[in-house]
C-alpha positions as CSV (number, residue, x, y, z in Angstrom):
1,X,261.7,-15.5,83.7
2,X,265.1,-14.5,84.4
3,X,267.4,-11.3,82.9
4,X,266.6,-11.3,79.3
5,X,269.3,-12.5,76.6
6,X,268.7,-9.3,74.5
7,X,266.8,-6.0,74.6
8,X,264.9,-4.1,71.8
9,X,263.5,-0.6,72.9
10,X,261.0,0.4,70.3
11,X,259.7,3.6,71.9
12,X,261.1,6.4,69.6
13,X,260.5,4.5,66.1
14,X,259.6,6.8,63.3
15,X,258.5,3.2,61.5
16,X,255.6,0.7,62.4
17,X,257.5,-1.5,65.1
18,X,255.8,-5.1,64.1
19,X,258.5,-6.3,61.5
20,X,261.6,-5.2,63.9
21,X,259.7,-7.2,66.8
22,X,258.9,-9.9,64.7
23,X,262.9,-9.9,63.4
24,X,264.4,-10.1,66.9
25,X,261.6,-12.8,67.8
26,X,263.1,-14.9,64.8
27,X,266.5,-14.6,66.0
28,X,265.5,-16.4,69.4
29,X,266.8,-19.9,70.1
30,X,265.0,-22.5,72.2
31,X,265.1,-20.9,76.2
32,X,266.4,-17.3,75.1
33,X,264.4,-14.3,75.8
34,X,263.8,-10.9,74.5
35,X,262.9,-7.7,76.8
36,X,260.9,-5.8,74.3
37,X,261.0,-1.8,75.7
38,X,257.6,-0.1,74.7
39,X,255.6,3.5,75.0
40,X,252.8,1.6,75.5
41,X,251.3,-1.8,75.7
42,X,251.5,-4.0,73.0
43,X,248.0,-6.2,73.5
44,X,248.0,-6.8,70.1
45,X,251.1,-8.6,69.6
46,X,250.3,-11.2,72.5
47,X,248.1,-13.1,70.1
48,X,251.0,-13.1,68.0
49,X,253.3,-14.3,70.4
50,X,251.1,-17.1,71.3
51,X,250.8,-18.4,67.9
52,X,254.6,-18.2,67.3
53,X,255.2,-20.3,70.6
54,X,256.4,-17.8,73.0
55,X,255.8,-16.7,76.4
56,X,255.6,-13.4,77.7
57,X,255.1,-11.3,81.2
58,X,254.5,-7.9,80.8
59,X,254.8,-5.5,83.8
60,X,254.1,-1.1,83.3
61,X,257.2,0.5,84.6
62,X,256.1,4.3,84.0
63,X,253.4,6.1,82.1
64,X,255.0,5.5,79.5
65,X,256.8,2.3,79.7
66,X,256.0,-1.2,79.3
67,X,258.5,-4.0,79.4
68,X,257.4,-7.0,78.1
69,X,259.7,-10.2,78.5
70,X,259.3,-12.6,75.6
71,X,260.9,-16.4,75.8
72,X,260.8,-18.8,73.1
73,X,259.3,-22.1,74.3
């Protein structure tokens, strides 16, 4: 996957992050990509992302940080 076409750091939310994640996904055309910016790893949304038709790679950075590249199929 190459530099992502947008970025969406969820890491000091006060609010449950699902439905702006799920938002941004919906905005994705066909070959665009998403780096999603997170305080921890998301397993549970990789189900989702399968379901919805995307592909993701997910590397730790910090601690703290987990990047997770999501592209639309």
């Amino acid at each position: 996957m190459t530099e992502a076409d947008a970025v969406l750091d969820v890491r000091d939310r006060d609010d449950p992050p699902f439905p702006v994640i799920s938002d941004a996904l919906d905005d994705l055309s066909p070959g665009e990509s998403l780096l999603l910016v997170n305080g921890f790893e998301p397993e549970p949304l990789y189900d989702v992302l399968a379901d919805r038709g995307f592909d993701h790679e997910t590397e730790r950075v910090d601690d703290d940080e987990w990047h997770v590249t999501i592209e639309r199929e």
